[in-house]
SEGU-800734 format. One line per field, with one value per residue (C-alpha): x, y, z; residue in three letters. Coordinates in steps of 0.05 Angstrom, whole numbers, plus 32768, in hexadecimal, padded with zeros to 4 digits. Layout:
<atoms>
c1	[X / ...]
c2	[Y / ...]
c3	[Z / ...]
code	[ALA / ...]
</atoms>
This chain:
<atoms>
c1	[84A5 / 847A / 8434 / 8415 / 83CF / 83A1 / 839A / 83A4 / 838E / 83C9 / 83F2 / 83F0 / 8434 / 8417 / 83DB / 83F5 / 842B / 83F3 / 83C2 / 83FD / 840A / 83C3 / 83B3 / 83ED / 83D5 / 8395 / 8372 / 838B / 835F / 8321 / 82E4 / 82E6 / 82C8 / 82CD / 82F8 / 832F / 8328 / 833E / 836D / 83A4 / 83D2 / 840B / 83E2 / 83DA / 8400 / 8427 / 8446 / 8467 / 84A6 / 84F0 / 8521 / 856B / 85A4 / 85A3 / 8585 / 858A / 8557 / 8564 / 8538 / 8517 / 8508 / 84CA / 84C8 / 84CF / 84B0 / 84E3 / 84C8 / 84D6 / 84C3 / 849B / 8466 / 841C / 83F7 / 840D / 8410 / 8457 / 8460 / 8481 / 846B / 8483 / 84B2 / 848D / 849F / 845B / 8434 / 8428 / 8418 / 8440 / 8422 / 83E4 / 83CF / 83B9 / 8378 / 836D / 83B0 / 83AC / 8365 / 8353 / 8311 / 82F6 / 82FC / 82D6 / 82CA / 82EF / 82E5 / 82ED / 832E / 8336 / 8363 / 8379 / 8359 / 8317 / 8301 / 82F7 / 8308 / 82F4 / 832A / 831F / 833D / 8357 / 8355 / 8390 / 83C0 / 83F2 / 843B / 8454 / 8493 / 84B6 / 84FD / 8522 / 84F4 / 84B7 / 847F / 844A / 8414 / 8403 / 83C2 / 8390 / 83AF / 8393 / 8386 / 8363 / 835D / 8395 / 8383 / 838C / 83DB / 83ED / 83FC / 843D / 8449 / 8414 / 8429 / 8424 / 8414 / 840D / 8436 / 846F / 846C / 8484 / 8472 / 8492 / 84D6 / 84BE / 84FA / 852F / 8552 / 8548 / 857F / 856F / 8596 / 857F / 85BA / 85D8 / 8585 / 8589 / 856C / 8587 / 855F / 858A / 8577 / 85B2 / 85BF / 85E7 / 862D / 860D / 85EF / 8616 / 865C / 868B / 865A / 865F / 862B / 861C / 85DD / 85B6 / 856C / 8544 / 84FD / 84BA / 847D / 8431 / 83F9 / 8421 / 8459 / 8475 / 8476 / 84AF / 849B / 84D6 / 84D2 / 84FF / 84F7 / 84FA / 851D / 84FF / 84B5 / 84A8 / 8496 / 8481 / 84A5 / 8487 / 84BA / 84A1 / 84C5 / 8482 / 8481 / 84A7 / 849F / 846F / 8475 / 842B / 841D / 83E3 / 83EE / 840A / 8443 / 8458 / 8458 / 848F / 84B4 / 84AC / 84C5 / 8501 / 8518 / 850A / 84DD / 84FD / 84E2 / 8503 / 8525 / 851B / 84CA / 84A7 / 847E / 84A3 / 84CE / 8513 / 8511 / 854D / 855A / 853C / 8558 / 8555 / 8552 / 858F / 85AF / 85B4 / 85A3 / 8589 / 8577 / 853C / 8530 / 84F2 / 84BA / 8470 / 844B / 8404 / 83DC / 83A7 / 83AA / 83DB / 839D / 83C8 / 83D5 / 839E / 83AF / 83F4 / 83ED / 83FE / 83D7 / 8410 / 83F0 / 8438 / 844A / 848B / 847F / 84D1 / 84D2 / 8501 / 850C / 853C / 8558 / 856D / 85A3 / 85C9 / 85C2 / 8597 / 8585 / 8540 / 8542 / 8506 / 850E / 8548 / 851D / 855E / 855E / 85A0 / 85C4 / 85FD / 862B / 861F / 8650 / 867E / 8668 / 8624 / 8633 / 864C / 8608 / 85E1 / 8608 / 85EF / 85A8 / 85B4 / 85C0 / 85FE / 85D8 / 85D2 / 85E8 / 85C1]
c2	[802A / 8063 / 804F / 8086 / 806B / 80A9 / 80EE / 8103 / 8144 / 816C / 8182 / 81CA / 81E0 / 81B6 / 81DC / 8224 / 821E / 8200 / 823D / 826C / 824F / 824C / 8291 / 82BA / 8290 / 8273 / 82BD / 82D7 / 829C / 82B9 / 82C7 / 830E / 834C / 8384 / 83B0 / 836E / 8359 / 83A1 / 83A4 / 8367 / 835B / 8388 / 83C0 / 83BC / 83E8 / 8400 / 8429 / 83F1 / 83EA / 83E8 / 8411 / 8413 / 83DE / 83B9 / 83BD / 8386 / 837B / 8355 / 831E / 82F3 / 82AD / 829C / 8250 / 8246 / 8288 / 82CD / 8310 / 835C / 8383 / 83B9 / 83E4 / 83F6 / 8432 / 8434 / 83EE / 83CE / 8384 / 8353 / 834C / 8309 / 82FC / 82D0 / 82BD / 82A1 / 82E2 / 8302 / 833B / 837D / 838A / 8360 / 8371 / 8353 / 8376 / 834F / 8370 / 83B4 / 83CF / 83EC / 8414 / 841E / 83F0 / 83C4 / 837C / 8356 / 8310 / 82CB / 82AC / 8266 / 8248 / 8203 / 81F1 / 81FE / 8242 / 8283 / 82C4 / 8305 / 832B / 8372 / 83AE / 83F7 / 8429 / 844C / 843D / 8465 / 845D / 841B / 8408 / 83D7 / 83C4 / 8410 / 841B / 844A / 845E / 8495 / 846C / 8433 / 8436 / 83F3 / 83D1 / 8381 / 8371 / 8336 / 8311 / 82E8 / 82DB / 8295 / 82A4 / 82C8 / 827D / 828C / 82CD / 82FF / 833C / 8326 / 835D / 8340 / 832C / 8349 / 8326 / 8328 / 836C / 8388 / 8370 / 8368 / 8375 / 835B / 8322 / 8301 / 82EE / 82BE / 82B9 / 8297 / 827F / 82CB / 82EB / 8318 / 8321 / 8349 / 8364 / 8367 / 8397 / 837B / 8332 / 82F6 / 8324 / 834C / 8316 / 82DD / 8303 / 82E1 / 82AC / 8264 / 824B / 81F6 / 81ED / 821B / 820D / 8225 / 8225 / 8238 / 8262 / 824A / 8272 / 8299 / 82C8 / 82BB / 826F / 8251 / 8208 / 81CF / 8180 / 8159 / 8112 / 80F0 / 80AD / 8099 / 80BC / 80FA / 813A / 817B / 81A7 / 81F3 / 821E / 8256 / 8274 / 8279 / 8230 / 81FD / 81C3 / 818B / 8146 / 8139 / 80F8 / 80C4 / 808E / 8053 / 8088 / 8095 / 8055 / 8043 / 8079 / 805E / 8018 / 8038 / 8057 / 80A4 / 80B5 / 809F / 80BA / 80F2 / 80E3 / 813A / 812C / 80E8 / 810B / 811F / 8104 / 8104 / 810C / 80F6 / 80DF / 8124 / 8136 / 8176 / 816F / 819B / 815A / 817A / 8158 / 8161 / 8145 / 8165 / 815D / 8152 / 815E / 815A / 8122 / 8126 / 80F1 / 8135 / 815B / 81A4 / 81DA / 8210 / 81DB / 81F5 / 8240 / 8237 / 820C / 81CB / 8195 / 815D / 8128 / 8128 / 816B / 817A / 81C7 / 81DB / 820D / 8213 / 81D0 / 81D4 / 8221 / 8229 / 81F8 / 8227 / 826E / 8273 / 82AE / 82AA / 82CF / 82D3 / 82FD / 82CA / 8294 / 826E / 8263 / 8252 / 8232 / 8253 / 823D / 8257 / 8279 / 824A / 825D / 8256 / 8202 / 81FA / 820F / 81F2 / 81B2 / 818F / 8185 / 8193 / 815A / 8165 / 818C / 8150 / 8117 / 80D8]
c3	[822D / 822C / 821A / 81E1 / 81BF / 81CF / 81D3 / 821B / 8242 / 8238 / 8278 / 827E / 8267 / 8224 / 8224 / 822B / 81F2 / 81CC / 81DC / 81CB / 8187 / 8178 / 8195 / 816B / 812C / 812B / 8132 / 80F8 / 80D5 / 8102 / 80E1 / 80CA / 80C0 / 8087 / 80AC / 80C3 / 8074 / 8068 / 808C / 808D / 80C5 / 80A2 / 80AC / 80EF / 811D / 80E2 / 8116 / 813E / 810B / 8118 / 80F9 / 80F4 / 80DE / 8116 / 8159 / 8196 / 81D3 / 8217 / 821B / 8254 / 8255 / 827C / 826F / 8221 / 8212 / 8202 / 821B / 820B / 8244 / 823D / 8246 / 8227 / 823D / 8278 / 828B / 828D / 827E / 824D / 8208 / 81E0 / 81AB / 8183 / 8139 / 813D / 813F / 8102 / 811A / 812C / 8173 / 8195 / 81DE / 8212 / 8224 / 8261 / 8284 / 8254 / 825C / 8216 / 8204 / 81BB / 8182 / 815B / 8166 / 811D / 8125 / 815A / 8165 / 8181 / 81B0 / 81AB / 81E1 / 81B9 / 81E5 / 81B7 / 81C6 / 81A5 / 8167 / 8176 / 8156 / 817B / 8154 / 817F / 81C2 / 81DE / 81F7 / 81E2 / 81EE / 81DB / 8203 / 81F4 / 81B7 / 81C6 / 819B / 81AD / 8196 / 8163 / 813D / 8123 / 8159 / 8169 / 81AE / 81D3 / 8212 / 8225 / 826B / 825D / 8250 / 828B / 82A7 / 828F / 82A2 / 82C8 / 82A6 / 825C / 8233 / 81F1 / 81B6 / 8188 / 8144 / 80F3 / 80E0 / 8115 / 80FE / 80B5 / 808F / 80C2 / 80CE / 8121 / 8141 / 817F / 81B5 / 81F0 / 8213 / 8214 / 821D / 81DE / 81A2 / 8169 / 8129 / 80E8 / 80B6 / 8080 / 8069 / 807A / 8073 / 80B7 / 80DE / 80D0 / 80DC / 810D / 811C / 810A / 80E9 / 80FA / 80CA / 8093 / 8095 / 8058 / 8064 / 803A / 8053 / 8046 / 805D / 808B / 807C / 80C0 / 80C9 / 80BC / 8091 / 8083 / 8073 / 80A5 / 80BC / 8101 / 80EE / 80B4 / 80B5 / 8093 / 80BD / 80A4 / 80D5 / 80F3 / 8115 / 8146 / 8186 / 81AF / 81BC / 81D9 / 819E / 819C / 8169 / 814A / 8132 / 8132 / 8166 / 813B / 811E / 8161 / 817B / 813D / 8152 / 819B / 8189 / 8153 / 8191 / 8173 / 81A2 / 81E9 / 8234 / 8247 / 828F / 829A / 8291 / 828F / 826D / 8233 / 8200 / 81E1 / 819C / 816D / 8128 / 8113 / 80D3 / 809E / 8057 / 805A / 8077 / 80C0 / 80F9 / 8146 / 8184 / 81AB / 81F8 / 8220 / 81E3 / 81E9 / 81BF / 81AC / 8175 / 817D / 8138 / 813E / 8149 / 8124 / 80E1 / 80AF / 80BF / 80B9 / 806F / 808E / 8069 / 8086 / 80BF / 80E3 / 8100 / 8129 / 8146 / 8157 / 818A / 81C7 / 81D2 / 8193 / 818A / 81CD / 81B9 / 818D / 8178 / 8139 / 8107 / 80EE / 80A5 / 808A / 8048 / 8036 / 804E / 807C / 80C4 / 80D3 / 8110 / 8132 / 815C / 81A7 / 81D0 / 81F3 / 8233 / 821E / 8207 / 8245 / 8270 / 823A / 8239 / 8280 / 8265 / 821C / 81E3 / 81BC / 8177 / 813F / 8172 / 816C]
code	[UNK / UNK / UNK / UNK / UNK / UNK / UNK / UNK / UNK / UNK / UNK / UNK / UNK / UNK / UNK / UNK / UNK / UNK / UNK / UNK / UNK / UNK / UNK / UNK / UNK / UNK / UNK / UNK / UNK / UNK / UNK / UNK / UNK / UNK / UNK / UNK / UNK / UNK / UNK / UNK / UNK / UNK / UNK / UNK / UNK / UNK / UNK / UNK / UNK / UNK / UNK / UNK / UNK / UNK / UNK / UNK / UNK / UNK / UNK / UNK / UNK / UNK / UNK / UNK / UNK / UNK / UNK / UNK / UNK / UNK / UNK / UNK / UNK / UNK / UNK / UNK / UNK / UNK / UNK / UNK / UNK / UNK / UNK / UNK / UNK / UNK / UNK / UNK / UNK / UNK / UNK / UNK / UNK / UNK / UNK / UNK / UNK / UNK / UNK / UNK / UNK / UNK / UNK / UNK / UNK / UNK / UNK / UNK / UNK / UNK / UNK / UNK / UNK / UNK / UNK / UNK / UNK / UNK / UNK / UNK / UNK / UNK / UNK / UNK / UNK / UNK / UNK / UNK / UNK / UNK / UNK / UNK / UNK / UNK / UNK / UNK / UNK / UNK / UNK / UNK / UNK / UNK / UNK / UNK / UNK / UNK / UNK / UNK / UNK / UNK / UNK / UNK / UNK / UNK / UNK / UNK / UNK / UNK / UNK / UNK / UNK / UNK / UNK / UNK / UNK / UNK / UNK / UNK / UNK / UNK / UNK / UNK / UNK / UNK / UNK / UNK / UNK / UNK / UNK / UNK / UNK / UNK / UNK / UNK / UNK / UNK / UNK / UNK / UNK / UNK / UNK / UNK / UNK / UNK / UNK / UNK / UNK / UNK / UNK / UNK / UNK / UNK / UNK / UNK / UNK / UNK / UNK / UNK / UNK / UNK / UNK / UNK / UNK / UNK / UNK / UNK / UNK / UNK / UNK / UNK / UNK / UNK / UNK / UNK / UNK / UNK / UNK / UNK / UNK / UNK / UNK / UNK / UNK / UNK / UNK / UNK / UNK / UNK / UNK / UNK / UNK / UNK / UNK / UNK / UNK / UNK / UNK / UNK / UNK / UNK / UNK / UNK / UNK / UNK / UNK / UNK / UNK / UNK / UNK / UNK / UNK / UNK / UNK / UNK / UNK / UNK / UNK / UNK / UNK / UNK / UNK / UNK / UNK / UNK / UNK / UNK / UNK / UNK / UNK / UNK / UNK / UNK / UNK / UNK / UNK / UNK / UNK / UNK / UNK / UNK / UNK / UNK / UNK / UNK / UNK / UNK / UNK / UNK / UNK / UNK / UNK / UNK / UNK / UNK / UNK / UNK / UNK / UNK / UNK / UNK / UNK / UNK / UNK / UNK / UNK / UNK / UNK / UNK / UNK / UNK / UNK / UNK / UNK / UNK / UNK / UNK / UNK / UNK / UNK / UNK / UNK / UNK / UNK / UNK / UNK / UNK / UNK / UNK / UNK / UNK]
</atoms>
């Protein structure tokens, strides 16, 4: 049995997931000036909307992370798909070289280094996938240097008020993603739906909140697609888990555990592979509006199971059923959804 009593240096796959959560949520909690006070996160890059009933982008998967290629002045790249990220638009201004602006606060990563919030007043030709815009105006940026680990030409983020308005439909087993202007009647047709999630917001419009329960221990549970997923716990909760079987060593990662017995209030239930365990407290909790002590962040690790919708105005994420050909890739190093 896997021995868990302390905090541990995270291994670096740990440690940027961790930074990119914390990044995309713990600036927007940076200390701030009159101008970033004046100007919330909705009202940055006001041009960077979509438009139209329904419009679909190929994805790619660069480990658990989703990218939209494209391209900001001048400089071509992938930006991220990130339900975390509140924001429309954020740049990279260590790979997009920006001029002007004003400095609006210090963000943190969860590895405890700060890094500076600063505002453009203007950039030109962004595009996003097929979408282009001639320029985008109050525009965030800041230097994720630290995040081109995962891919060198990261250009930034794509967040909430880009697709405010819009339903996400998530497909990682077919590389697409799909914005739904309508309801359940539009996004839900011809699919077949395996669980309906409701969820609550905190602090952040964006962040997905539920209550589940891993055995018999309560978990507040945060959902965000720029993440893998990580179980937070102090030692002795984790060591129960250990011993009730729960939490078992995944055979894909020493390193990592299998997580079962995790159950919705909704009465759904799921396996997850290979998940990161920390007794550490989650860096992005307070931001977010999680007052909890156990935390389960659900990321990759779970949706790339099925196909889900992530609806924010009706506050549901729901689980689809994948595309047969798409259960059968998944199934050689997939759990069976809800198997125990």
């Amino acid at each position: 049995m896997k021995h868990i009593s302390r905090p541990v240096s995270p291994p670096m796959h740990r440690l940027i997931s961790t930074l990119l959560f914390a990044a995309s949520v713990i600036s927007s909690f940076a200390t701030k000036t009159c101008l970033a006070e004046a100007l919330p996160k909705s009202g940055r890059a006001p041009e960077i909307r979509l438009h139209g009933d329904h419009i679909s982008f190929p994805i790619s998967m660069v480990r658990e992370f989703p990218f939209i290629e494209g391209e900001v002045a001048g400089v071509k790249g992938k930006l991220m798909l990130d339900t975390g990220a509140e924001q429309a638009l954020a740049i990279n201004d260590h790979r997009v070289l920006l001029s002007g602006g004003a400095v609006i606060g210090k963000g943190l990563f969860g590895s405890g280094q700060t890094f500076e919030v600063m505002l453009r007043p203007a950039i030109k030709n962004v595009h996003i996938g097929s979408l282009s815009y001639a320029s985008a105006t109050q525009v965030a940026s800041q230097n994720a240097q630290l995040l081109e680990a995962i891919t060198p030409d990261f250009l930034g983020w794509i967040g909430y008020w880009f697709w405010d308005g819009y339903a996400l439909k998530l497909d990682y087993q077919q590389s697409q993603a799909t914005f739904y202007k309508d309801g359940p009647g539009d996004y839900l047709k011809g699919e077949k739906i395996i669980a309906e999630l409701p969820f609550e917001v905190r602090k952040l419009p964006n962040q997905p909140i539920m209550h589940v329960k891993i055995g018999s221990v309560d978990f507040a549970a945060a959902f965000d697609t720029g993440q893998y997923g990580t179980v937070y716990a102090d030692a002795e909760t984790l060591h129960r888990l250990t011993r009730e079987g729960y939490l078992t060593p995944s055979h894909a990662d020493m390193e990592k555990f299998d997580v079962s017995g995790l159950r919705f209030d909704s009465g759904a239930k799921a396996a997850i592979p290979a998940m990161d365990v920390s007794s550490s407290p989650f860096a992005a909790a307070q931001p977010i509006g999680l007052t909890e002590t156990n935390i389960i962040t659900i990321g990759y690790g779970f949706f790339r199971q099925y196909k889900t919708v992530w609806d924010f105005k009706g506050r549901r994420i729901y689980l689809l059923k994948p595309a047969p050909q798409a259960s059968r890739r998944a199934a050689a190093d997939l759990p069976a959804p809800g198997k125990q």
